[in-house]
C-alpha positions in Angstrom: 108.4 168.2 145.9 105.3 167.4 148.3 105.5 164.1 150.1 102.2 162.0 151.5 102.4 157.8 152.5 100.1 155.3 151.9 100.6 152.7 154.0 98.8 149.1 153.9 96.7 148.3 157.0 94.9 145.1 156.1 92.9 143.6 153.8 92.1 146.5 150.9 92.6 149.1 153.2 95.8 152.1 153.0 95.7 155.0 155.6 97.6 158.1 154.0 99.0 160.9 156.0 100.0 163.8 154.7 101.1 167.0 156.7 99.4 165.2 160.1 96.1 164.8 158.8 95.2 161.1 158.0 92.4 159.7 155.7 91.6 156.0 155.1 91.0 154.5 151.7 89.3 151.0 151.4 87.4 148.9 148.8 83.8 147.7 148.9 82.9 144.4 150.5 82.6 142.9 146.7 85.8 144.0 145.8 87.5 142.6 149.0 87.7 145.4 151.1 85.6 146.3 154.1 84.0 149.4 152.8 86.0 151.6 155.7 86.6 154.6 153.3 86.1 155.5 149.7 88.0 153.9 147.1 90.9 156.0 145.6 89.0 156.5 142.5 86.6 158.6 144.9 89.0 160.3 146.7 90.2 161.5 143.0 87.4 162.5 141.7 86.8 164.4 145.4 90.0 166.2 144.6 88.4 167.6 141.7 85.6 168.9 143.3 87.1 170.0 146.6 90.2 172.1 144.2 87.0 173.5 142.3 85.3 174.4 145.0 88.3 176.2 146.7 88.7 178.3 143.6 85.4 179.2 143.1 84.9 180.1 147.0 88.5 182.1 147.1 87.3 183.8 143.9 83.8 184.8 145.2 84.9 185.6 148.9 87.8 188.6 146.9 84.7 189.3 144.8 82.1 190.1 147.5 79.6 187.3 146.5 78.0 184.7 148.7 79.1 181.5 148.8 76.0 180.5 150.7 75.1 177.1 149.7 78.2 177.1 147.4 78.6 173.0 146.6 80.1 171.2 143.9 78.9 168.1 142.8 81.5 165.0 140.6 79.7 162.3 138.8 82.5 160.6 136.7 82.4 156.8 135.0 85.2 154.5 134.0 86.2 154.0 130.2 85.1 151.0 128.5 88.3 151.3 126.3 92.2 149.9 127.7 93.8 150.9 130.2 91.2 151.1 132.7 90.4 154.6 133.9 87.9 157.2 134.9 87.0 158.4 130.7 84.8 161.5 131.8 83.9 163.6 134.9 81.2 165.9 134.6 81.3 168.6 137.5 78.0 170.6 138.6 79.1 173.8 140.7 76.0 175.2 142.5 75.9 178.7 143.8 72.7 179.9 144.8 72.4 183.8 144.0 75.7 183.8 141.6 75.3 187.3 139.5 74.8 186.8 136.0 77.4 188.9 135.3 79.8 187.3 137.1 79.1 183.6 135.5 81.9 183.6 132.8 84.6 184.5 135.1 83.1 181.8 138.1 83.7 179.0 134.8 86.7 180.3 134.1 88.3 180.3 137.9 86.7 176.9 138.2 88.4 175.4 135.2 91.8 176.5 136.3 91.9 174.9 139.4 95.6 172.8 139.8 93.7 169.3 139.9 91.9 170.2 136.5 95.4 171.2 134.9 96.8 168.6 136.1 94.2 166.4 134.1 94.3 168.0 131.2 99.2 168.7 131.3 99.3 164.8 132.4 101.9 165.0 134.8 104.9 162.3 134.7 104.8 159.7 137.0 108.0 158.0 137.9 107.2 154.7 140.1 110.5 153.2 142.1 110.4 149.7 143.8 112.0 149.7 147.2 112.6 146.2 149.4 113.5 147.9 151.8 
C-alpha cells in the first residue's frame, strides 16, 4: 500500500509529502485559512485532470499524435444533497489537431484513468485514531 502524510502546520494549513516531493494545502481567508495553497477539494479535482491528462498524453505520445497544446480543464460543484461532497465534475480535454479518427479511443483512454475508477469502484476507507 502507498503511504503520503499530511501534517498540520498552522491555522488551516497541512503540508503533505509523499515520495520527497511536498505540496501545501490551505483554506481561503473566509474559511480561516490563509489562502497559501488550494483547498483539498482542488487538489482532488486536480487529480482528475492531471491522471486524465497523463493517459491521454501516454496514449497519444505511443500513437504518434501531438500533444501540442494538450490541456485538460475540471469544473466540478458540491452537492446540495447530505453528506457534503463534490456531486459532479465535468472534464474538458483539449487537444488541438486530435484526428478524428482517433477521437473514440482518446475518450476511452481518458475515462479509464485510475482516479476516474476510483470514482466510479468507491474505494474503502478505513480511518484509525492514533494519540500517539
Amino acid at each position: 500500500m502507498a503511504r503520503l502524510t499530511a501534517t498540520f502546520k498552522s491555522g488551516a494549513a497541512f503540508n503533505i509529502e509523499c515520495r520527497g516531493h511536498s505540496v501545501m494545502t490551505d483554506q481561503p481567508t473566509d474559511n480561516g485559512g490563509e489562502d497559501s495553497g488550494m483547498t483539498p477539494p482542488e487538489f482532488f479535482a486536480g487529480s482528475l485532470a492531471g491522471c486524465i491528462g497523463f493517459y491521454v498524453a501516454r496514449y497519444c505520445q505511443q500513437a504518434g499524435i501531438d500533444t501540442d497544446g494538450l490541456r485538460v480543464d475540471c469544473d466540478w460543484s458540491v452537492s446540495e444533497d447530505a453528506p457534503r461532497r463534490i456531486g459532479a465534475f465535468t472534464i474538458a480535454v483539449h487537444l488541438p489537431g486530435l484526428p478524428e479518427k482517433r477521437r473514440k479511443a482518446v475518450e476511452r483512454v481518458a475515462s479509464s484513468c485510475l482516479i476516474h475508477a476510483t470514482l466510479h469502484h468507491t474505494p474503502e476507507i478505513n480511518i484509525n485514531l492514533s494519540t500517539d
